[in-house]
Phi, psi and omega in degrees: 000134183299120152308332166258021197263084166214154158259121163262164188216124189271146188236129167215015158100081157238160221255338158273003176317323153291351184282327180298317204262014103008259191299324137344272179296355150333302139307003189033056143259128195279147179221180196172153187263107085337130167296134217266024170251026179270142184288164218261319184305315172305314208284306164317329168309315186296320178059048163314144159275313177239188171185111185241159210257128163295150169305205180158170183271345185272186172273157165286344196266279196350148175305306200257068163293148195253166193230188184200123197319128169294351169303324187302353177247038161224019137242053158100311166297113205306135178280118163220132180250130187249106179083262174249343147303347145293334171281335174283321155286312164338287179322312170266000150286331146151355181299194213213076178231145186243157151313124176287128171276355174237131162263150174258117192223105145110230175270175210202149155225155198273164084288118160312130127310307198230128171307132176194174177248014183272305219231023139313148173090348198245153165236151208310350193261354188254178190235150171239165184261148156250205187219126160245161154184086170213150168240008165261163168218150162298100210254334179206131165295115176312160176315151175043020171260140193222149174274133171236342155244191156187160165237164194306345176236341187249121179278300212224084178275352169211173174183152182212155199261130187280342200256289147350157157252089129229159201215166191188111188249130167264038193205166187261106187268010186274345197265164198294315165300015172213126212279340170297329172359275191288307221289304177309319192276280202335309191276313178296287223293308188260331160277336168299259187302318172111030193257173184234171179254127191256318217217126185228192192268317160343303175231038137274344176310307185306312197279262232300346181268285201297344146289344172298307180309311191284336188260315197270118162299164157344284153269019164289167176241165149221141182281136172254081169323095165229125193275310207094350172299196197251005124338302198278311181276004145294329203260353173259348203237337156308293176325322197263357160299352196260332198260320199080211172308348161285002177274118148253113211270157174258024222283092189291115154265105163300352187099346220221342199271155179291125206315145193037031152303329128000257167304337176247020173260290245261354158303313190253010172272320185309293253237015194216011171054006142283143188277098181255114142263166211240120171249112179263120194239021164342268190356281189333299199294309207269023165264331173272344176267015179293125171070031200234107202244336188279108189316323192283311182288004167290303191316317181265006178284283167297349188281284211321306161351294190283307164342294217280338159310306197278331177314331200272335215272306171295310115042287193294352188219151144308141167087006150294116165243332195258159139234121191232124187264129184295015204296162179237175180277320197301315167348299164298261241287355176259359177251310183204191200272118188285310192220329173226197174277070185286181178234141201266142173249331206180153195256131175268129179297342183271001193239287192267356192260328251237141182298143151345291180273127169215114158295304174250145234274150160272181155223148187204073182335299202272004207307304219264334175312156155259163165289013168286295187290320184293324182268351166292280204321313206305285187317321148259039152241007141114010179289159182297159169314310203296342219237315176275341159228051154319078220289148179303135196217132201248194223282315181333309201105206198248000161289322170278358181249003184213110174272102187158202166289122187286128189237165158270312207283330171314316189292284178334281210288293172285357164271001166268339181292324178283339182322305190301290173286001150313293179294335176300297172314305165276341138333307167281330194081039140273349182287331189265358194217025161192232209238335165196165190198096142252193176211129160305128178247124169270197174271021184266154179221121231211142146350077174206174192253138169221129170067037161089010203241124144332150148226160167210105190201188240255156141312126191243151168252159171207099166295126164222108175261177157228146217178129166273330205205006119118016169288298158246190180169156185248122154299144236233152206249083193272162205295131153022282195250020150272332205267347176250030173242314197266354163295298167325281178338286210286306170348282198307298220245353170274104137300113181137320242241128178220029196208128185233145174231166178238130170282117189235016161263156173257179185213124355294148061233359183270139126298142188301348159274171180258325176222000000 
């Protein structure tokens, strides 16, 4: 990697905040996240070519608004503020933002004012569609700042420093709505800032093993949580490029797994040269989760579990120092706050689940990743198809898939219901094509007639979502007459099941899991 090719991204809790340093690296430029509470000296260290300042939820006017030294815009490095980093570079210069009397959610469309070089290439007669999500706006431009765009509600929907290199947008040009979006970063990271394309999966493969090399001493070992999803066997087929035979992978059945999943994880590790052991620790998991109805303490119930599963597993050999996880970025950023002030939707048992106390250190390759970028990583390092679109499963288990309280019967009644649209999906060749599909059991019980007889038995939900990186997704609109074959089916051949629903929210304001 060009040490000198990097974009840094000031995190100021905005909840997209890794899609910029994404969509960056997209670009084949290396980028990284910082907190927009990092002392000015880490940031001069970093030796950015740029630096762009992320949305957030807060207001700038607030007391405790988070800031950013003022010094970072006198030196010299092009600046571009997203949102509430525009409002914020407004703000400490000397500009002016208020509460908006109309807010703006969702599109929007822009018109250029002006030739500039943020929105080179683009032209001053059209209107472009955007992304918005704000309720404050820049109402006065600090001294020697000019509106280069606007919208029906924003005078100054993009603005730049006539002298500076700073720029400042009040719409997101990292998300997928907007269609200029890669046209802007494309025009800051190479006309701007001056990067070149650099930094590819090729050699994060490199820097992560060699950082695994530099952190596992010489005789340490490490452990590998490995689910079999293609997280977890990158980050173990990482490890073990770095370590070799001192990797020892794990695989805990919780109890919690999808029918025959077992056997066909501990099958497709084989047939990959890892040595996987197999612990089974059903019992365990689903005796503390007995009577346990509140999502977040299954979750941290299972964090704990599993920790506390794998430290005993370490016990058993000298020189285990590590634990090494498959975490993702959406993981993170959805669990607690990472780097800045984000806000938590939820807890992941490897992140927000996890004790307080652990003995052993983590490792986490992919941790800053999307599942996009993992599935790059997955094709060059030769894993199968089967492995590489594998659909995402999550660590909880089929505990985030059973709303309530966790039963053996419960269990039973939805791994034959997901079975089913698991096969159903690949039958049509849809599985592949879209972004997840399982079924949901809920705690409801309805009404129905089967062989001329009253029923009164449990409700199944079926998700299928579409998604680039699981940060939002849409429910994906499948055909007819699959969705009355996977109703028929689980109806027909599930005992327990006498009722089928199709989930037709998106997310936001729903997540792709129910709990």
């Amino acid at each position: 990697m060009n040490e000198k090719e990097k974009i840094l991204v000031i995190d100021f809790g905005s909840q997209t905040t890794q899609l910029i340093a994404r969509r960056i690296r997209e670009l084949s430029v290396y980028s990284e996240i910082k907190a927009c509470f990092t002392h000015l000296k880490e940031i001069l260290e970093f030796h950015p070519k740029g630096i762009i300042l992320s949305g957030g939820p807060s207001s700038v006017y607030d007391e405790d608004a988070p800031k950013i030294a003022l010094e970072i815009f006198n030196l010299g490095i092009p600046i571009l503020g997203i949102c509430y980093g525009a409002q914020l570079m407004a703000h400490l210069l000397g500009g002016r933002v208020e509460r908006s009397l109309k807010r703006e959610f969702g599109q929007a469309q822009i018109q250029i004012l002006r030739d500039n070089p943020l929105f080179k290439g683009l032209s001053p007669e059209k209107f472009y569609q955007v992304w918005m999500s704000h309720s404050d706006r820049v109402e006065a431009l600090p001294i020697d700042f000019v509106s280069i765009a606007k919208t029906e509600n924003s005078p100054y929907a993009a603005f730049m420093h006539l002298e500076r290199p700073l720029f400042g947008v009040q719409f997101h040009p990292e998300v997928v709505h907007t269609e200029i979006g890669m046209t802007l970063l494309k025009n800051f990271v190479f006309e701007i800032c001056k990067c070149t394309s650099s930094w590819n999966m090729p050699s994060f493969i490199e820097m992560a093993v060699q950082t695994i090399k530099n952190k596992v001493k010489e005789k340490e070992k490490v452990i590998c949580a490995l689910s079999g999803g293609i997280d977890s066997t990158v980050t173990a087929l990482l490890v073990h490029k770095a370590i070799g035979e001192r990797l020892i992978p794990i695989f805990v059945n919780n109890g919690l797994l999808r029918k025959g999943e077992a056997e066909e994880v501990l099958g497709l590790m084989k047939n990959l040269g890892l040595t996987v052991r197999y612990v089974d620790a059903s019992s365990l998991f689903l005796e503390r989760l007995k009577g346990i109805t509140d999502p977040e303490v299954k979750r941290r119930i299972i964090g704990e579990t599993f920790i506390e599963v794998f430290e005993k597993e370490a016990e058993k050999e000298e020189g285990i120092k590590y634990l090494a996880q498959g975490t993702l970025y959406p993981d993170v950023i959805e669990s607690c706050s990472f780097r800045g002030p984000s806000a938590r939707i939820k807890s992941h048992h490897n992140v927000g689940g996890l004790p307080e106390k652990m003995q052993l250190k983590l490792i986490e390759p992919l941790r800053e990743l999307f599942k996009d970028e993992v599935r790059k990583i997955a094709e060059l390092l030769g894993l199968p198809k089967k492995i590489i679109w594998r659909q995402p499963f999550p660590g909880p288990g089929l505990a985030v898939r059973i709303i309530g309280e966790i039963t053996e019967e419960k269990l039973n009644i939805l791994r034959e219901a997901d079975a089913i649209v698991q096969e159903e999906m690949l039958n049509s060749e849809w599985y592949y094509k879209v972004w997840q599909s399982f079924a949901v059991l809920l705690p409801i019980k309805t009404v129905g007639v089967m062989g001329d007889a009253r029923t009164y038995e449990y409700v199944i939900a079926i998700r299928v979502v579409e998604s680039q990186d699981a940060m939002t997704a849409d429910w994906v609109r499948l055909p007819y007459d699959l969705l009355a074959k996977l109703a028929n089916r689980i109806i027909n051949e599930v005992k327990g099941v006498n009722r089928v629903v199709y989930d037709i929210s998106s997310k936001p304001p729903a997540t792709i899991e129910w709990e």
